[in-house]
VEXDREN-2710 file (C-alpha; in Angstrom, 1 decimal):
% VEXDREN-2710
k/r/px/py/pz
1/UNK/0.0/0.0/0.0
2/UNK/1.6/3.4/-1.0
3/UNK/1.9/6.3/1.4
4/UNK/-0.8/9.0/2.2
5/UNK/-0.2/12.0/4.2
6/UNK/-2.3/13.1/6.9
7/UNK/-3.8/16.5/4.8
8/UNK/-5.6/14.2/2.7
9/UNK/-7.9/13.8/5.1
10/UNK/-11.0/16.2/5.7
11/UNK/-9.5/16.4/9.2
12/UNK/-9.9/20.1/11.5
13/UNK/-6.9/22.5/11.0
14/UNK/-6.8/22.4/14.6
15/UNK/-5.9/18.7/14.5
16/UNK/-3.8/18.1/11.2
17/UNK/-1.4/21.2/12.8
18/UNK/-1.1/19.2/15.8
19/UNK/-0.7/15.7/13.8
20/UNK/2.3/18.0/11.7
21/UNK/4.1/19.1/15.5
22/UNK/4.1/15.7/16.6
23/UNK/6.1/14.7/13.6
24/UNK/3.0/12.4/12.4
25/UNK/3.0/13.0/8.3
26/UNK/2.3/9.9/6.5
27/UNK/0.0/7.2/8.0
28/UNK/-0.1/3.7/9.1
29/UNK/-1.2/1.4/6.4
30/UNK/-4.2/1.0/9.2
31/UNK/-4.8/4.5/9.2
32/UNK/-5.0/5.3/5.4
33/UNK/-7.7/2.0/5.3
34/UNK/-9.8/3.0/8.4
35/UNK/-10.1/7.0/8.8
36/UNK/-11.8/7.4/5.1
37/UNK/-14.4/5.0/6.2
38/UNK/-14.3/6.3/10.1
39/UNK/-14.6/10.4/9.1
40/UNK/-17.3/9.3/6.6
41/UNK/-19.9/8.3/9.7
42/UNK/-19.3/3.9/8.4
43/UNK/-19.5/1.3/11.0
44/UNK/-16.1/-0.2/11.2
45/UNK/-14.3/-3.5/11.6
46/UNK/-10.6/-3.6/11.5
47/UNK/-8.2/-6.1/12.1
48/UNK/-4.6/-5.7/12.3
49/UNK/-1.9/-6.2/14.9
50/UNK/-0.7/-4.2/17.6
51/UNK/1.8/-1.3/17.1
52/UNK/0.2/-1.0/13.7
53/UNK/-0.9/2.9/14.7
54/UNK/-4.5/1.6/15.0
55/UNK/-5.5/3.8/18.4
56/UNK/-4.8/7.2/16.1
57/UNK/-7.4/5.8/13.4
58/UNK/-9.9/5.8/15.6
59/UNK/-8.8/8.5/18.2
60/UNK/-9.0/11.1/15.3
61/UNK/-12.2/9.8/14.1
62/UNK/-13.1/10.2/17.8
63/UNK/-11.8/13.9/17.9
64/UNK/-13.2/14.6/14.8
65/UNK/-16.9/14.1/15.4
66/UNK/-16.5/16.2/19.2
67/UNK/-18.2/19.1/19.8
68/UNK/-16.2/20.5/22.6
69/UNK/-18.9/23.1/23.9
70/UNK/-21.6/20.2/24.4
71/UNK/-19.9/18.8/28.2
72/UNK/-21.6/15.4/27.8
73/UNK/-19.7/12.0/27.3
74/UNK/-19.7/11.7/23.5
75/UNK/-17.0/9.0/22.7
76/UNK/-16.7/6.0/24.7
77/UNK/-13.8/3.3/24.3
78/UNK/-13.7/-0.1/25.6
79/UNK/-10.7/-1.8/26.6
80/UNK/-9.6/-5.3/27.8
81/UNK/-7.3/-4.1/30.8
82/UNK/-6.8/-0.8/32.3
83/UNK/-3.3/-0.6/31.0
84/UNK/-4.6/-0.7/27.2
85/UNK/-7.1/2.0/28.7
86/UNK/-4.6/4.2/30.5
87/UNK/-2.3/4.1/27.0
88/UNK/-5.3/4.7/24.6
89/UNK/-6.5/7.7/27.3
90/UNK/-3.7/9.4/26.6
91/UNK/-2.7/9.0/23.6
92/UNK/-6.2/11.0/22.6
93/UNK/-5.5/13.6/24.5
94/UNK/-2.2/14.2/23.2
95/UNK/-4.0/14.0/19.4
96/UNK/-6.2/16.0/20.7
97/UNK/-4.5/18.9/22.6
98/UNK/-4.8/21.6/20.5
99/UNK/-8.4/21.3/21.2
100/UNK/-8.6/23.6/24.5
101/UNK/-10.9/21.8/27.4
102/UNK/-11.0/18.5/26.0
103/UNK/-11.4/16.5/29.7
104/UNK/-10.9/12.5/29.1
105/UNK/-11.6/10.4/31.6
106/UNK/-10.5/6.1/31.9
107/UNK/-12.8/4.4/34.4
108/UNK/-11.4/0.5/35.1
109/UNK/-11.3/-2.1/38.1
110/UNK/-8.6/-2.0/39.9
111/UNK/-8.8/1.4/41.6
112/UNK/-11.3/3.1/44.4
113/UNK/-15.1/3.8/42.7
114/UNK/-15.5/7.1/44.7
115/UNK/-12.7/9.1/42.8
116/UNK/-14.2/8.1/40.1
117/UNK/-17.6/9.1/40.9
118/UNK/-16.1/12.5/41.8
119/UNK/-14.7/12.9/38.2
120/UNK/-17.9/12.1/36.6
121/UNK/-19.7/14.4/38.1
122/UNK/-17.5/17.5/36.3
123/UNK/-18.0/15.9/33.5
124/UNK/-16.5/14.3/31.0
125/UNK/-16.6/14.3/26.9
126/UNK/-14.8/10.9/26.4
127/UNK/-14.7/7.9/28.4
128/UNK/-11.9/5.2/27.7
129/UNK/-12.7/1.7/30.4
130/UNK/-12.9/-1.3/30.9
131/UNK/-16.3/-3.2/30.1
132/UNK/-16.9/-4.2/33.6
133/UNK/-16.5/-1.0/35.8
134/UNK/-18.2/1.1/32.7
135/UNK/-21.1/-1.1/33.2
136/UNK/-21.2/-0.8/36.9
137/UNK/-21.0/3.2/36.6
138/UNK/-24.4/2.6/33.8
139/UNK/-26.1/0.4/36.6
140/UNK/-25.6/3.1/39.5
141/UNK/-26.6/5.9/36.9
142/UNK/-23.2/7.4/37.6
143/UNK/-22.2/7.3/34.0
144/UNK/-24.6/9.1/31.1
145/UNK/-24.7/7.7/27.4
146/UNK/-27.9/9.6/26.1
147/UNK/-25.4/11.8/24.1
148/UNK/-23.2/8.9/22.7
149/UNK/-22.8/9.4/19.3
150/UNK/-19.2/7.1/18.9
151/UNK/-18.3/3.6/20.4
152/UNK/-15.2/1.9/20.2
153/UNK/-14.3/-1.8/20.7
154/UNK/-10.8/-2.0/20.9
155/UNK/-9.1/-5.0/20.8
156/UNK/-12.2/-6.7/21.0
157/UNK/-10.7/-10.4/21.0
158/UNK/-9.1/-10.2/24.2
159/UNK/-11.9/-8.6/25.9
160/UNK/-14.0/-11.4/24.6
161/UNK/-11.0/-13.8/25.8
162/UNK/-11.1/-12.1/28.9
163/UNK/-14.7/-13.0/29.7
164/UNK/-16.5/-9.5/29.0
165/UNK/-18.7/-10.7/26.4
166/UNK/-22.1/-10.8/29.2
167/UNK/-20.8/-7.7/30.4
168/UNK/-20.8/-6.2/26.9
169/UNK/-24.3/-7.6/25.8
170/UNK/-25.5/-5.9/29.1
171/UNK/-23.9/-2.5/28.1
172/UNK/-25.2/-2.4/25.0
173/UNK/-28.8/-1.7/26.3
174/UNK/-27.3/1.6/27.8
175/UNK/-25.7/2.9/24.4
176/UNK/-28.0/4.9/21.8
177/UNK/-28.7/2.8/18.8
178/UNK/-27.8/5.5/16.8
179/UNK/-24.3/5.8/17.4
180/UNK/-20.8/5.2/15.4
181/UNK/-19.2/1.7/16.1
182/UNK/-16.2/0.7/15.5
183/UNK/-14.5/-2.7/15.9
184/UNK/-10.7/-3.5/16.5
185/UNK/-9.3/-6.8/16.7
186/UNK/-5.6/-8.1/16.3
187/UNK/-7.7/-11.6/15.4
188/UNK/-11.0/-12.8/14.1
189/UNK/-12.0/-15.4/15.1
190/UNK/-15.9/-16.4/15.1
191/UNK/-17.3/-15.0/18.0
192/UNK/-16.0/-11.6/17.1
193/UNK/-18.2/-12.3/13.4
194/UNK/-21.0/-13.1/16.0
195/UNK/-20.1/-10.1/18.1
196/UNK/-19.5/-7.7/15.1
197/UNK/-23.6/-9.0/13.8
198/UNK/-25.0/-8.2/16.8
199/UNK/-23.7/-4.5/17.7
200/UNK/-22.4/-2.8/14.1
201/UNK/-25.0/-2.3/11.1
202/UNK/-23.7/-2.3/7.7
203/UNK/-20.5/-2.3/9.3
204/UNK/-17.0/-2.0/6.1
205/UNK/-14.1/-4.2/6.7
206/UNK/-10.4/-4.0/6.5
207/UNK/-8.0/-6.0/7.5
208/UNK/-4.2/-5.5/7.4
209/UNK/-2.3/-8.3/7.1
210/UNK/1.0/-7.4/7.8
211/UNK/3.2/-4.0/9.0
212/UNK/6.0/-2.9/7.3
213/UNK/7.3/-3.7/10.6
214/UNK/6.6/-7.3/10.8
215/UNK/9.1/-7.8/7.5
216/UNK/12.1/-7.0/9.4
217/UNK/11.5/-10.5/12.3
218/UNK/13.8/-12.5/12.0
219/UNK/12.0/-15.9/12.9
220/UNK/14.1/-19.4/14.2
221/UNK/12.4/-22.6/15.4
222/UNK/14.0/-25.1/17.8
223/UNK/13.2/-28.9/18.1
224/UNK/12.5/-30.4/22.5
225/UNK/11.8/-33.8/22.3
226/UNK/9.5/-33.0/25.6
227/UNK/7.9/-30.9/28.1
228/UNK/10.4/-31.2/30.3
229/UNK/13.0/-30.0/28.7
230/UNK/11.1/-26.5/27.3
231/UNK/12.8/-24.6/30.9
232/UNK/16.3/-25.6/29.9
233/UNK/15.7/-24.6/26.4
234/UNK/14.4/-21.1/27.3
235/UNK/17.3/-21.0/29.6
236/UNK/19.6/-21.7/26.2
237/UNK/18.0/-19.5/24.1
238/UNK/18.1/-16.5/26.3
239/UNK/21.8/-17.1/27.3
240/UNK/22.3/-17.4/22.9
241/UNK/20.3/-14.6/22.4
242/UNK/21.5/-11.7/24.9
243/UNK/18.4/-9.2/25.0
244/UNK/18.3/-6.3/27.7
245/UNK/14.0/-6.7/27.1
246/UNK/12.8/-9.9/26.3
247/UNK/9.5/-11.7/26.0
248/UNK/8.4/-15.5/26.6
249/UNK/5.0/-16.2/25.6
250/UNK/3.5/-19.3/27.3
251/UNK/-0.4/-20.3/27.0
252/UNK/-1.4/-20.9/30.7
253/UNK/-1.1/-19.4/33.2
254/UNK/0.1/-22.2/35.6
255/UNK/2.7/-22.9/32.7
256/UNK/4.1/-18.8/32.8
257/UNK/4.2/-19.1/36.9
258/UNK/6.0/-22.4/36.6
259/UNK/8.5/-21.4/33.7
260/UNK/9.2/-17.8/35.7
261/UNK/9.7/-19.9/38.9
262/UNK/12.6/-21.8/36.8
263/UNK/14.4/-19.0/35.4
264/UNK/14.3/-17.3/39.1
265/UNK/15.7/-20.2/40.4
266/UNK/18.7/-20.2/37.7
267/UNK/19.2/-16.6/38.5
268/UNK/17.2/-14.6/35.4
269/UNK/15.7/-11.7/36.2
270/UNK/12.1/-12.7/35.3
271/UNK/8.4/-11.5/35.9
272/UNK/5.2/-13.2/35.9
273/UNK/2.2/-11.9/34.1
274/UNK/-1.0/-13.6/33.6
275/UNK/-4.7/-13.6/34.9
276/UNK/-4.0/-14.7/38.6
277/UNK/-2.6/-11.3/39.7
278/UNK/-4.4/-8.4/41.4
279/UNK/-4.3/-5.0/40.0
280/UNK/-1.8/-3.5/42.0
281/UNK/0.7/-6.7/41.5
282/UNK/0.3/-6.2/37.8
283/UNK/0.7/-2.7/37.7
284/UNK/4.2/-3.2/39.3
285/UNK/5.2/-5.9/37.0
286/UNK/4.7/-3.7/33.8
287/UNK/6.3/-1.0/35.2
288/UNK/9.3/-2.6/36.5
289/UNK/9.5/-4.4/32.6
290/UNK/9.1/-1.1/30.9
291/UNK/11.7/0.6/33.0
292/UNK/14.0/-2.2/32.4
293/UNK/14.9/-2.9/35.7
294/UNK/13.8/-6.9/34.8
295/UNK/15.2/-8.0/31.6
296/UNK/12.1/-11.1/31.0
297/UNK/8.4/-11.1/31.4
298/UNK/6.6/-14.1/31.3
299/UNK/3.3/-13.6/29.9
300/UNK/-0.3/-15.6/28.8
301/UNK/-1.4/-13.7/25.2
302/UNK/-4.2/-11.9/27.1
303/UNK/-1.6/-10.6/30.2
304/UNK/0.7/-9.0/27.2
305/UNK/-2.4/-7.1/24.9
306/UNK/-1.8/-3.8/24.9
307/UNK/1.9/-3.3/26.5
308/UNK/3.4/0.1/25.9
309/UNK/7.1/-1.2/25.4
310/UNK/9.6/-0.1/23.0
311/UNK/12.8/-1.4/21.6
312/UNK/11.5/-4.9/22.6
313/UNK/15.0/-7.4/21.4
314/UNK/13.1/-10.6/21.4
315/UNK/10.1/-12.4/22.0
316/UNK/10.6/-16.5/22.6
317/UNK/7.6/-18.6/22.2
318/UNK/7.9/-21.4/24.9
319/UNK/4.6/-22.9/24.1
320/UNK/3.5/-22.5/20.1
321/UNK/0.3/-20.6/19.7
322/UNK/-3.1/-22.1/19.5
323/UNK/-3.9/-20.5/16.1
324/UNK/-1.8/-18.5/13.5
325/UNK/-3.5/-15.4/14.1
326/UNK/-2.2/-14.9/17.8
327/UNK/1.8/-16.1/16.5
328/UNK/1.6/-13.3/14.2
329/UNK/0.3/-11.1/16.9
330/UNK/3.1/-12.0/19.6
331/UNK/5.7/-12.0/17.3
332/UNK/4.9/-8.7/16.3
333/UNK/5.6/-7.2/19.6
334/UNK/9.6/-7.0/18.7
335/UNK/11.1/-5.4/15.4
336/UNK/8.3/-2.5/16.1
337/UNK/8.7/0.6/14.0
338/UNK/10.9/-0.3/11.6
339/UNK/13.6/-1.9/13.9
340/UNK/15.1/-5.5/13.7
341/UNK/14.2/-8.4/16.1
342/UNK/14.0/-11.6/17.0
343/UNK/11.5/-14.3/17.7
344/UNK/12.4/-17.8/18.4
345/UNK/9.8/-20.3/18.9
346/UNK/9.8/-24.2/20.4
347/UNK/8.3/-27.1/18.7
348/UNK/7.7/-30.1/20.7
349/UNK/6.0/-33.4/20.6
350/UNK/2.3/-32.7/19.3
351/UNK/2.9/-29.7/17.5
352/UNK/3.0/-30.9/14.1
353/UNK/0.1/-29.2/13.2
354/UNK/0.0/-26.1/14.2
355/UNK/3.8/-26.3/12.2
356/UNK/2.0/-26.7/9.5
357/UNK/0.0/-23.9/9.5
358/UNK/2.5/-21.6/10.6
359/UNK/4.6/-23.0/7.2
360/UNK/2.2/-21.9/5.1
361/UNK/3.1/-18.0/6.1
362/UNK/6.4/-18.9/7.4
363/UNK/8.5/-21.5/5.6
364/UNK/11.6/-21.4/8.2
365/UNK/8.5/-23.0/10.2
366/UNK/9.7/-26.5/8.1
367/UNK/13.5/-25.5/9.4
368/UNK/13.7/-26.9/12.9
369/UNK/17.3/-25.9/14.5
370/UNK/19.1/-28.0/17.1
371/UNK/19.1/-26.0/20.5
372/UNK/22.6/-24.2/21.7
373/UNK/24.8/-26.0/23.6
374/UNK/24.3/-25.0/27.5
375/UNK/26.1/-22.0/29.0
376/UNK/28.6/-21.8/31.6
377/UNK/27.7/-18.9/32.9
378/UNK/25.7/-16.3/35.1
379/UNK/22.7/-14.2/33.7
380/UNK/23.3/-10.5/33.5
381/UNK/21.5/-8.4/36.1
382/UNK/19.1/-5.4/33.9
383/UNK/21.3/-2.3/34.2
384/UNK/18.4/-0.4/36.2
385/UNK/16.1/-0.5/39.6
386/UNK/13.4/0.6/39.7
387/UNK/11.9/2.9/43.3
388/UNK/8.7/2.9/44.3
389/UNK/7.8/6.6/45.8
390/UNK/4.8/6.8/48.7
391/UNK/3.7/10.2/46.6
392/UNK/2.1/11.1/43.2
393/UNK/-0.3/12.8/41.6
394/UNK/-2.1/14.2/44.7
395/UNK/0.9/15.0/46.6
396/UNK/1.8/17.1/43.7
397/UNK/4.5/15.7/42.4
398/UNK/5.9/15.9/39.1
399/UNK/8.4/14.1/37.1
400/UNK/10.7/17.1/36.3
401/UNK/10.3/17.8/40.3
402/UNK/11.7/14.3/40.8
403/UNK/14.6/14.9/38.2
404/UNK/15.6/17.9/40.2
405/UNK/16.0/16.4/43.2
406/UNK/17.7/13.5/42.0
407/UNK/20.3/15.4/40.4
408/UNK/20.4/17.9/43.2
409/UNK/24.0/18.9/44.2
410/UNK/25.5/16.6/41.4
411/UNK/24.6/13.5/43.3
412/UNK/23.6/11.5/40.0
413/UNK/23.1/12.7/36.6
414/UNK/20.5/12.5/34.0
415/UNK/21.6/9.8/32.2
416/UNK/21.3/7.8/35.4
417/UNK/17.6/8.3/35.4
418/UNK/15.2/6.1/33.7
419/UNK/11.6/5.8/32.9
420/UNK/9.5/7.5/35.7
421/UNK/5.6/7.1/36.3
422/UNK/3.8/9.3/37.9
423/UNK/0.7/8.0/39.2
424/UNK/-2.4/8.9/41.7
425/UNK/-0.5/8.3/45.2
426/UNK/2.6/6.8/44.3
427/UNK/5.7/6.8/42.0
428/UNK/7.9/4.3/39.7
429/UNK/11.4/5.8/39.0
430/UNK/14.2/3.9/37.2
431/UNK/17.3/4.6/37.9
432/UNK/21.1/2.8/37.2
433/UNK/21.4/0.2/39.3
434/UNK/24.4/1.3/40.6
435/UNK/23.3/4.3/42.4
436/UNK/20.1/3.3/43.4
437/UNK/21.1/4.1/47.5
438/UNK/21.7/7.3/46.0
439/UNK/18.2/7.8/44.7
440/UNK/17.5/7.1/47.7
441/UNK/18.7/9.4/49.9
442/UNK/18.0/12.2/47.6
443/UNK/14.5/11.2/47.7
444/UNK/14.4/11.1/51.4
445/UNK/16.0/14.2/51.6
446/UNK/13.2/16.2/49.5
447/UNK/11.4/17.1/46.7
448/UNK/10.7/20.9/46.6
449/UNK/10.9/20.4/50.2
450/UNK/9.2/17.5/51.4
451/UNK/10.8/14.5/52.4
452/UNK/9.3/11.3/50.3
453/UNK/9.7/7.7/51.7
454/UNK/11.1/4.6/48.8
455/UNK/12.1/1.2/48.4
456/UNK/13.7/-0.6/45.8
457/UNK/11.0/-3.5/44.1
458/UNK/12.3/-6.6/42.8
END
């Protein structure tokens, strides 16, 4: 598909001058498919993969279609997990900011409902959730949807994957039947056609097969003869293919705890993620990931949707995918905007099939290697820590505030800081591993004045 710039589109002024100062020129081969059809009032159903620019085709569709003076919820986007929510939230408003008192508001699980109540009542003209605390807002008559005149469904398969699909059915009642849906799925399988019947009318379909991105994974399958031996081969793999962010996709959740136990045990710095954790629990895994102070996470396909994590090196599948669709999708996580990765994948006993199919896209699938020979070594700790700060949002702190401090009197320098996450009541800051005593005590001796307690996670 050929290139087309953003001034094609019958977009604001106000909006194509902010898509031009955020360096955004040329759009996504998503993007040039589904805005035509989205700024043209069509029901929508897109599939493509994740990182393929797909939350600015609908976000701008979303922005387009606002009428700013009318202070009732207009847009409303529903995600599978409040991460996905919190990364979609913001990524509209900063489409959106040159549209002056734009208030977006996420409502998910996870957090207190009375903050949330407080919110609503200012107002609000989008909403970006999850399905289940949306619906419980609609139930108390908290939340408003008279004036809904745009609904999004974004990735729609892990939200049905996730068990939302009563949830949704109920919410549906509380949405105006005139309205704008649009459907976004990294798969299709049949229950999103059966979803897709029963909420859209007339809807058009695209579907994006590949990113220019996905051309530059470099792809490698390995023979195990068992089960048991899938640990040491991850163990291999990881030691063959130094990463400083790596990926292992399993397809349980008792099979990610147990392979993450192992790599623990053989001294990897490895997370957990998958269904079994609470909120809070899973918020800290991401962070600590995305600030690289863990090198691996290991993740169920519905635990990793959504991540917001660049410069991924390379994603190992322990267990082969259930279906082609969802290999496509993991693998996609690395060589992301135009870079070069690496995704190495086990075949065992039993998985002749699903070989098969993936031969079919992938012929390298027919090209089982023999496993590296086993280290002698150590794994190498993740060049960063990561603090957690007993202030945020409310205490007024900011992230520059916590960059001054740090560097205060020359103790540590910038390029000794990492990601930092600022959140309601509390703090993520990564810093070199080295001089994470340092951060310490600089955060315990102020910021702008006030003393701030920490401790270092992991």
């Amino acid at each position: 598909m050929s290139t087309v710039d953003f001034s094609t589109l019958a977009l604001p002024a106000a909006l194509l001058e902010n898509l031009h100062s955020l360096g955004y020129h040329q759009m996504t081969p998503i993007q040039a498919a589904a805005l035509p059809i989205v700024l043209q009032g069509q029901d929508l159903i897109a599939q493509a993969q994740t990182g393929s620019g797909k939350t600015a085709a609908f976000a701008l569709g979303i922005l387009a279609r606002l009428r700013v003076q009318r202070f009732r919820v207009q847009s409303l986007v529903l995600c599978p997990t409040r991460e996905l929510a919190d990364q979609v939230a913001n990524e509209i408003r900063r489409l959106g900011r040159s549209i002056h008192n734009i208030k977006v508001l996420t409502l998910c699980g996870g957090v207190p409902f009375g903050p949330q109540l407080g919110s609503l009542e200012h107002g609000a003209h989008i909403v970006v959730g999850t399905p289940g605390r949306v619906l419980e807002h609609l139930e108390k008559g908290s939340l408003n949807l008279t004036e809904l005149n745009t609904l999004v469904l974004d990735e729609a398969d892990r939200m049905l994957d996730m068990g939302f699909a009563p949830a949704l059915d109920t919410l549906m009642s509380f949405v105006p039947a005139d309205r704008l849906t649009l459907l976004f799925s990294a798969t299709y399988p049949a229950q999103i056609s059966s979803m897709a019947a029963r909420y859209l009318k007339n809807p058009q379909r695209v579907t994006i097969e590949k990113t220019p991105a996905a051309t530059q994974i470099q792809q490698q399958f390995y023979a195990i003869n068992s089960s048991a031996e899938r640990v040491e081969a991850v163990s291999r793999l990881l030691f063959a293919h130094p990463a400083e962010s790596s990926i292992v996709f399993c397809n349980t959740r008792r099979e990610t705890q147990a392979v993450t136990d192992a790599l623990v045990e053989r001294g990897f710095s490895a997370l957990a993620l998958h269904g079994d954790f609470e909120q809070r629990e899973r918020e800290q895994t991401l962070i600590r990931f995305a600030s690289k102070a863990a090198s691996i996470l290991v993740a169920t396909d519905v635990a990793a949707r959504g991540l917001d994590i660049d410069a991924l090196d390379l994603v190992i599948n322990a267990e082969l995918a259930h279906d082609t669709e969802t290999h496509v999708h993991r693998i996609g996580r690395t060589g992301r905007a135009a870079a070069s990765g690496l995704a190495v994948s086990l075949v065992g006993p039993g998985d002749d099939y699903k070989v098969a199919l993936l031969a079919d896209i992938y012929p390298e699938a027919q090209q089982l290697l023999a496993l590296p020979a086993a280290a002698n070594a150590q794994p190498a700790s993740p060049l960063m820590a990561c603090l957690l700060v007993d202030g945020g949002k409310k205490q007024k702190l900011r992230a520059g505030d916590i960059v001054g401090a740090l560097t205060a009197n020359g103790a540590m320098s910038k390029e000794q800081i990492g990601k930092i996450s600022v959140l309601e009541n509390v703090a993520y800051i990564a810093v070199a591993r080295s001089v994470w005593r340092v951060a310490q005590q600089q955060i315990s001796a102020g910021i702008k004045g006030k003393s701030f307690r920490s401790r270092l996670l992991g």
